[in-house]
Gaussian input, Z-matrix of N, CA and C with variables (Angstrom, degrees):
# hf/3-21g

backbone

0 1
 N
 C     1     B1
 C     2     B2     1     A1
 N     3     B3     2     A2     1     D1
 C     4     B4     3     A3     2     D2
 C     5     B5     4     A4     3     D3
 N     6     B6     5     A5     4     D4
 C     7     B7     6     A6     5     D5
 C     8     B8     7     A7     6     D6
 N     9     B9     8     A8     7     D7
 C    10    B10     9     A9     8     D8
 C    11    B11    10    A10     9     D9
 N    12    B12    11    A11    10    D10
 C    13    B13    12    A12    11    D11
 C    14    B14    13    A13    12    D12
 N    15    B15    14    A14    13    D13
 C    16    B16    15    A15    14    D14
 C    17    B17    16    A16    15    D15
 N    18    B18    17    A17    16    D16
 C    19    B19    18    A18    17    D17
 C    20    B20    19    A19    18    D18
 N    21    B21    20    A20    19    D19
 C    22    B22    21    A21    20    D20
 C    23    B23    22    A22    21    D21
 N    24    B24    23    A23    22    D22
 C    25    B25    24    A24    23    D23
 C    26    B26    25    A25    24    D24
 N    27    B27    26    A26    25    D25
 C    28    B28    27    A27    26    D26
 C    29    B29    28    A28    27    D27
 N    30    B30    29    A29    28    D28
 C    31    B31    30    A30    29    D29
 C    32    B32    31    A31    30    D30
 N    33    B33    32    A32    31    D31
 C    34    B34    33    A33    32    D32
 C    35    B35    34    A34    33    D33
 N    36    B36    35    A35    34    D34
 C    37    B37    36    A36    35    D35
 C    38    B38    37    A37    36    D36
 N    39    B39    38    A38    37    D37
 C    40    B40    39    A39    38    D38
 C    41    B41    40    A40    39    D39
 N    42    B42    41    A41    40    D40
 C    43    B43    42    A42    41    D41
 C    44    B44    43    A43    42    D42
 N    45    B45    44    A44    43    D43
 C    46    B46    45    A45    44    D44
 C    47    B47    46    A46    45    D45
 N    48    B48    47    A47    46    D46
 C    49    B49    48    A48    47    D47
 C    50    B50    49    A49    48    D48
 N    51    B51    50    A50    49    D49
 C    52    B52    51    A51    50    D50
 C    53    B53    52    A52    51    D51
 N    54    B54    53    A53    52    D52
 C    55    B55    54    A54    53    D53
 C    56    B56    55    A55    54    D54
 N    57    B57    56    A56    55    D55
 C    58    B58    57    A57    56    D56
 C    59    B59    58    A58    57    D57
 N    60    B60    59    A59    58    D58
 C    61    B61    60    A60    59    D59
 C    62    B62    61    A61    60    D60
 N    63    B63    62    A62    61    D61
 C    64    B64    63    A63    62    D62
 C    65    B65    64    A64    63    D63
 N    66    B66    65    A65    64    D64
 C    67    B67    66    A66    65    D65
 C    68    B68    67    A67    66    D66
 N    69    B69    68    A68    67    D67
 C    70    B70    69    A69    68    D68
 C    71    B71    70    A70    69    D69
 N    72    B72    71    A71    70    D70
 C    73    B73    72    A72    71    D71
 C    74    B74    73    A73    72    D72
 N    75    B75    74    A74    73    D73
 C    76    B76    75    A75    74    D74
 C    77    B77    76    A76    75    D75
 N    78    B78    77    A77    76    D76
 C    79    B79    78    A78    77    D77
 C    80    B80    79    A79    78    D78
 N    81    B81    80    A80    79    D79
 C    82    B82    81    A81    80    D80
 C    83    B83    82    A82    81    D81
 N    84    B84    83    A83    82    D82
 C    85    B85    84    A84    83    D83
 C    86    B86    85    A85    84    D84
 N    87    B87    86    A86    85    D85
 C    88    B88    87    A87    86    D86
 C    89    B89    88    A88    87    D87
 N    90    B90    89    A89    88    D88
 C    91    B91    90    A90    89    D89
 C    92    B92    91    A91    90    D90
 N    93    B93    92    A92    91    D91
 C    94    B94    93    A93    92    D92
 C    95    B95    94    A94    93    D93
 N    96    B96    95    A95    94    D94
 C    97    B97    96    A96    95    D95
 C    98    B98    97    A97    96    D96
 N    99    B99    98    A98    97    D97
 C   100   B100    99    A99    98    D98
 C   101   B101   100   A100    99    D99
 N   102   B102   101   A101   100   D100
 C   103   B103   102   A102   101   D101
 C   104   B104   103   A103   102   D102
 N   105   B105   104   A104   103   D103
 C   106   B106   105   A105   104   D104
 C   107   B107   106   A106   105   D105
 N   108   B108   107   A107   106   D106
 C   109   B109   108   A108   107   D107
 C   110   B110   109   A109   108   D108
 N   111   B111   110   A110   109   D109
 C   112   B112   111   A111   110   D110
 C   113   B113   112   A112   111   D111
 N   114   B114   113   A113   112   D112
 C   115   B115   114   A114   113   D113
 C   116   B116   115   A115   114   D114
 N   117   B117   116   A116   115   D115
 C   118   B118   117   A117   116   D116
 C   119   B119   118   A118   117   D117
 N   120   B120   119   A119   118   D118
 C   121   B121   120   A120   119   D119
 C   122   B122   121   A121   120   D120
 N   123   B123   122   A122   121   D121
 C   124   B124   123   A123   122   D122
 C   125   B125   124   A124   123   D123
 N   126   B126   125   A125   124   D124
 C   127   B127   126   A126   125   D125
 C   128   B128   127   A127   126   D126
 N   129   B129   128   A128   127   D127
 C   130   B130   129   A129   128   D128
 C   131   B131   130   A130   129   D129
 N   132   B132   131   A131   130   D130
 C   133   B133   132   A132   131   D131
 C   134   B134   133   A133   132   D132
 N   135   B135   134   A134   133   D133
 C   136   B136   135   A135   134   D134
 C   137   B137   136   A136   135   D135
 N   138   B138   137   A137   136   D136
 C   139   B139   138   A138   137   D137
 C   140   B140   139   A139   138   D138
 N   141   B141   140   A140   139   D139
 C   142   B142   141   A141   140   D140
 C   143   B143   142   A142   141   D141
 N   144   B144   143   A143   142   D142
 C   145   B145   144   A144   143   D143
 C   146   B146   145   A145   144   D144
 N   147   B147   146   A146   145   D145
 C   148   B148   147   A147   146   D146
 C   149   B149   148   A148   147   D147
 N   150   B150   149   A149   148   D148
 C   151   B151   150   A150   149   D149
 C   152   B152   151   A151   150   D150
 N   153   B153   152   A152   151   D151
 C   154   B154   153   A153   152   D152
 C   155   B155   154   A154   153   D153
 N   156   B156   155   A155   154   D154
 C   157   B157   156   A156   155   D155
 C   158   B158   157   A157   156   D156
 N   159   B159   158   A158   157   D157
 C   160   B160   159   A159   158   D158
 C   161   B161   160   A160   159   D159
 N   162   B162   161   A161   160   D160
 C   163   B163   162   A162   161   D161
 C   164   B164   163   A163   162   D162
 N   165   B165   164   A164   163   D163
 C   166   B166   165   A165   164   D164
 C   167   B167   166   A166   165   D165
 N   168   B168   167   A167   166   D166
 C   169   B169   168   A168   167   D167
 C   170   B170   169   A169   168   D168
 N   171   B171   170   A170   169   D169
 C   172   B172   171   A171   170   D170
 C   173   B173   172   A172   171   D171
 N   174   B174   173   A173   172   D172
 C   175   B175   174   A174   173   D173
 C   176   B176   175   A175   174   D174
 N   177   B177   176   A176   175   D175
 C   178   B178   177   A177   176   D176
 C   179   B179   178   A178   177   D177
 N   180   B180   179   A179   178   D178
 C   181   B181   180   A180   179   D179
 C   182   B182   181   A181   180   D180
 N   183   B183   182   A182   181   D181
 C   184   B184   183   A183   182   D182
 C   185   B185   184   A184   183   D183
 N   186   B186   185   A185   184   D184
 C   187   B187   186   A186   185   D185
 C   188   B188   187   A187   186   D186
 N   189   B189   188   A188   187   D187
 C   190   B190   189   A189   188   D188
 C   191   B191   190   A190   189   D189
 N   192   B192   191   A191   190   D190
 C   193   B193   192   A192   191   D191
 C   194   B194   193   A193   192   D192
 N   195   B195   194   A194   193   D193
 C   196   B196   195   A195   194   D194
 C   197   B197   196   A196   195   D195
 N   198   B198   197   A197   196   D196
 C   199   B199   198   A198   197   D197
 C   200   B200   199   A199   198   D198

   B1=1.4656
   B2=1.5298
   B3=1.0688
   B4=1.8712
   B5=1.9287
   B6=1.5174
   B7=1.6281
   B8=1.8390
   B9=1.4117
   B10=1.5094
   B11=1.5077
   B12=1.8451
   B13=1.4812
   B14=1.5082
   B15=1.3730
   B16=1.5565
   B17=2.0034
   B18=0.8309
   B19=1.8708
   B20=1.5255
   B21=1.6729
   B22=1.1399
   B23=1.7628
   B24=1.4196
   B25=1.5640
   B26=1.2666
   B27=1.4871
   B28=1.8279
   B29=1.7382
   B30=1.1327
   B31=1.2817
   B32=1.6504
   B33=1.3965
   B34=1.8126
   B35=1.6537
   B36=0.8558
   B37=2.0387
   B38=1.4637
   B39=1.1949
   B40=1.6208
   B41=1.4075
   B42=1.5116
   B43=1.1500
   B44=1.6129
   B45=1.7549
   B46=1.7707
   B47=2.0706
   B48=1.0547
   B49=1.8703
   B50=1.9355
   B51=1.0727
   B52=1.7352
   B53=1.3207
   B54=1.3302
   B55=1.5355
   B56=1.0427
   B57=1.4541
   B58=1.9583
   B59=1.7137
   B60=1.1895
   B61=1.6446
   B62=2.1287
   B63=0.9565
   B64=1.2918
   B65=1.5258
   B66=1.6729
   B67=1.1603
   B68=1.5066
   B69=1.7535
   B70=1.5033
   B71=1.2966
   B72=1.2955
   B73=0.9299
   B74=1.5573
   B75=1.0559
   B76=1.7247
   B77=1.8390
   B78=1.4905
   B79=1.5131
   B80=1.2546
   B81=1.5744
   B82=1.4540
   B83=1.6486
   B84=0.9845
   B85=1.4672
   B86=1.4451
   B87=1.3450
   B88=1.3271
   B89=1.3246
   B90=1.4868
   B91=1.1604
   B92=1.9011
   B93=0.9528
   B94=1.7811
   B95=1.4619
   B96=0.9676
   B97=1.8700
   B98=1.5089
   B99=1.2976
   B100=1.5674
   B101=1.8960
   B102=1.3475
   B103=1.5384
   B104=1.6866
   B105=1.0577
   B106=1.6716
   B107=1.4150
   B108=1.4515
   B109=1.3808
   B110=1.5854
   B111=1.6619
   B112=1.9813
   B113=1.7458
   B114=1.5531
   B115=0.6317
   B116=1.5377
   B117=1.6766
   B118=0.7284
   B119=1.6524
   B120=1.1202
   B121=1.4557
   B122=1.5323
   B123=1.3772
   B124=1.6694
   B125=1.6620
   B126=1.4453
   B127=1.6013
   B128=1.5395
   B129=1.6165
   B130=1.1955
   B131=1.5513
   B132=0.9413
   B133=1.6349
   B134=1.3774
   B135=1.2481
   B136=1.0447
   B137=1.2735
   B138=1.2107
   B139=1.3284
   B140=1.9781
   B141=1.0686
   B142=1.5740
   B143=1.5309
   B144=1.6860
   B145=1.6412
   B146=1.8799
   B147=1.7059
   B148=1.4888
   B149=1.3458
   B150=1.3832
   B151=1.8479
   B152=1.2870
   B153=1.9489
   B154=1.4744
   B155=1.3277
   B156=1.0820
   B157=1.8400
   B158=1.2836
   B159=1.5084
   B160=1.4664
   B161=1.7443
   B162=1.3051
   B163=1.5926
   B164=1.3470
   B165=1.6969
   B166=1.4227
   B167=1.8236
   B168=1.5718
   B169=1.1178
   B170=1.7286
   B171=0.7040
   B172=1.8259
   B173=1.5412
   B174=1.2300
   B175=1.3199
   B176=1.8894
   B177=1.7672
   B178=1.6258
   B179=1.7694
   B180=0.9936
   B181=1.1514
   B182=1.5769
   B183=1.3019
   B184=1.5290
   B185=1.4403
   B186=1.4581
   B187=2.0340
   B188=1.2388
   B189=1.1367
   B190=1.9425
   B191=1.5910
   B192=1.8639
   B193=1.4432
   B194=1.8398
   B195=1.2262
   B196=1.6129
   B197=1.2778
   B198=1.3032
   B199=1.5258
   B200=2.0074
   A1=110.32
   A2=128.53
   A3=147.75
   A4=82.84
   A5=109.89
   A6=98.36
   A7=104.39
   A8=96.81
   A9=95.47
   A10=124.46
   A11=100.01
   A12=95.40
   A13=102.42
   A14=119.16
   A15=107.76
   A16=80.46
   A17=129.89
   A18=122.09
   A19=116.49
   A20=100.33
   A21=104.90
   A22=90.50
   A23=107.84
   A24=116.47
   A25=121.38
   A26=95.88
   A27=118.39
   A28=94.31
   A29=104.75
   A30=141.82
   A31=120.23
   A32=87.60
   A33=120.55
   A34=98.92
   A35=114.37
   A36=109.77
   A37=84.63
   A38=141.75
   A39=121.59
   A40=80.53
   A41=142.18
   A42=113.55
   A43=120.39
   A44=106.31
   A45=91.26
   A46=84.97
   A47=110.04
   A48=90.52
   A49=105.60
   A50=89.07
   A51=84.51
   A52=127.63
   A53=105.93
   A54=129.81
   A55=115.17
   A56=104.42
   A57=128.20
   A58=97.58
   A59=107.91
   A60=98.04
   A61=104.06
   A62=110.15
   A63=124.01
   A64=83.86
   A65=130.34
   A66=116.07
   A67=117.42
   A68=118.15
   A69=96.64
   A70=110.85
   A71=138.05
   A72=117.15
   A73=117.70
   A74=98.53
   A75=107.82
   A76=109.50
   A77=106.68
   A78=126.80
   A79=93.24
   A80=139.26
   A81=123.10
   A82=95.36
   A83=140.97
   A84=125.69
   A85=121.32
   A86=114.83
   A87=141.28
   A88=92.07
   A89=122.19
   A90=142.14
   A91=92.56
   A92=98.61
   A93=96.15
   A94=94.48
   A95=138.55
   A96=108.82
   A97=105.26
   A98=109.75
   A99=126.95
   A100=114.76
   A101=117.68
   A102=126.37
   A103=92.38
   A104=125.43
   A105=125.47
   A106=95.51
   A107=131.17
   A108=144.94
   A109=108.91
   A110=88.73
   A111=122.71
   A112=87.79
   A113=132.09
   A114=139.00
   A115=137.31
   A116=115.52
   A117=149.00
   A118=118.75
   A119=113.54
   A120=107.24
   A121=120.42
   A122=103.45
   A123=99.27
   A124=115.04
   A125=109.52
   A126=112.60
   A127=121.76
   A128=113.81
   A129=119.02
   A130=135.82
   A131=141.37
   A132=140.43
   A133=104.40
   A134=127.29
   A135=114.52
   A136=109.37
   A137=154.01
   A138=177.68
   A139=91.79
   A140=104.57
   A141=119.66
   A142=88.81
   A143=102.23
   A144=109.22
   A145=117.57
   A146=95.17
   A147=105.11
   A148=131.48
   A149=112.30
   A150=120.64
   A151=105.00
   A152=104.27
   A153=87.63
   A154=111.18
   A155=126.69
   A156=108.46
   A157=121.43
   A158=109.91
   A159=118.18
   A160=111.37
   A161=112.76
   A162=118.38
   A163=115.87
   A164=110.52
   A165=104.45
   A166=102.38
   A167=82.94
   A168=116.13
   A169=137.34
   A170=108.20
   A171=117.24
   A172=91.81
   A173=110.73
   A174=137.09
   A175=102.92
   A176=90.93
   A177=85.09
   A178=115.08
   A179=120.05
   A180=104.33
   A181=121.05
   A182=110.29
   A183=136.40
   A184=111.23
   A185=78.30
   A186=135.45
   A187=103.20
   A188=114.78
   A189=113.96
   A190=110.09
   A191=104.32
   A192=96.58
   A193=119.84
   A194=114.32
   A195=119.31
   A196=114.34
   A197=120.48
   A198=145.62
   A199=83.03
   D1=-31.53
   D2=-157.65
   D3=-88.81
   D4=-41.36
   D5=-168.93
   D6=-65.90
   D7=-44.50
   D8=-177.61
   D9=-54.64
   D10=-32.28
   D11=-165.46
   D12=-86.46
   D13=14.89
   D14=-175.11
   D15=-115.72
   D16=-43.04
   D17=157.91
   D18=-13.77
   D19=-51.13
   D20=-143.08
   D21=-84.74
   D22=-44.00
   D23=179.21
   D24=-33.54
   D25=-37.06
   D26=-153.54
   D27=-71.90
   D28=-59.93
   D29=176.17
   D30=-20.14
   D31=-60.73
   D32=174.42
   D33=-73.34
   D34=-35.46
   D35=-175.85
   D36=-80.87
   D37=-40.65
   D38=-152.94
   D39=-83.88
   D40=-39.53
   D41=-168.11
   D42=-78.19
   D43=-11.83
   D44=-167.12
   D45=-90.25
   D46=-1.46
   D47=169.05
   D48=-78.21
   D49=-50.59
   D50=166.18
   D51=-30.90
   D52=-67.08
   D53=162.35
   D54=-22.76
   D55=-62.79
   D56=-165.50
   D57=-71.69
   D58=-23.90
   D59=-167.75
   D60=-100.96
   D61=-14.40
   D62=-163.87
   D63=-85.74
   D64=-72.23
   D65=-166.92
   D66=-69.65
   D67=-7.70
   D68=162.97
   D69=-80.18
   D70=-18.15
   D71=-173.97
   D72=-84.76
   D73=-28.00
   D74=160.12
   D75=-36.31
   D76=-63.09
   D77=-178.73
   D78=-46.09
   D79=-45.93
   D80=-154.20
   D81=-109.08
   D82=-4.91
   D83=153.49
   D84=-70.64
   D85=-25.83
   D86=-176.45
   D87=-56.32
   D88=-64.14
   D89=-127.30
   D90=-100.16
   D91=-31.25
   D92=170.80
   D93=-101.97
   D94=-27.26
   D95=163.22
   D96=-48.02
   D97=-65.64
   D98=172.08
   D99=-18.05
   D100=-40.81
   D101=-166.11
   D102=-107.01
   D103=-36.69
   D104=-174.46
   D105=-66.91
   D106=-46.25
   D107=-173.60
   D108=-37.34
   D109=-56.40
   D110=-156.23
   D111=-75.22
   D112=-49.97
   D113=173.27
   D114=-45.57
   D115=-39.73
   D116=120.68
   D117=-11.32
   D118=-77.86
   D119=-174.86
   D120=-66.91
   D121=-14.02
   D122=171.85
   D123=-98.95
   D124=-32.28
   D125=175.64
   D126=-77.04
   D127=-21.33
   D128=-175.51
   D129=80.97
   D130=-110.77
   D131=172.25
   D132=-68.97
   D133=-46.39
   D134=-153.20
   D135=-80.27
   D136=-32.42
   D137=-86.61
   D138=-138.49
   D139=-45.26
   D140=-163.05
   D141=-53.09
   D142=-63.02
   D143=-172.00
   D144=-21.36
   D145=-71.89
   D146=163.11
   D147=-30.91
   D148=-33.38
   D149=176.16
   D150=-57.21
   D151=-55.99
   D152=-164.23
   D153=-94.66
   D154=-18.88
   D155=165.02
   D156=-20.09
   D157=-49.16
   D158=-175.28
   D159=-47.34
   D160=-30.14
   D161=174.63
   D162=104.08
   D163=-11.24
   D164=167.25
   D165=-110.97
   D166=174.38
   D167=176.49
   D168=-62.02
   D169=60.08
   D170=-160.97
   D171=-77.36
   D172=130.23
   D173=168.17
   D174=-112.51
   D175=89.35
   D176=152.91
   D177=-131.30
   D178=-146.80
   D179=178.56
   D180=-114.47
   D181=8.44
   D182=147.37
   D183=-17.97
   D184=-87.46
   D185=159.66
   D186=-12.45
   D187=-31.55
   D188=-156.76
   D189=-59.23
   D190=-54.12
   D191=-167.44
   D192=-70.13
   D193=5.08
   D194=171.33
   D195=-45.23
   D196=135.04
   D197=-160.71
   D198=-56.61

């Protein structure tokens, strides 16, 4: 039982590094939506393209005239 509960410990640390690495990387997609955005407002249409490649959904106001 003592083997499992030190399994289980181990287990929980591999997941909060996961964790820790998932939400920076969250922070740095963020952060290039963030510059594609800025980018965006000076290049115009084309800039939009780049948003959605990424695969999500960006609501800016670019965005607006989409079918």
């Amino acid at each position: 039982q003592e083997e499992a509960l030190k399994q289980h410990k181990k287990q929980a640390k591999e997941m909060d590094e996961e964790d820790k690495a998932f939400k920076q990387k969250q922070k740095e997609e963020q952060k290039k939506l963030e510059e594609l955005k800025a980018k965006a407002v000076g290049k115009g249409p084309l800039a939009t393209g780049e948003i959605k490649k990424s695969g999500k959904k960006v609501s800016c106001s670019l965005c607006n005239d989409d079918p």
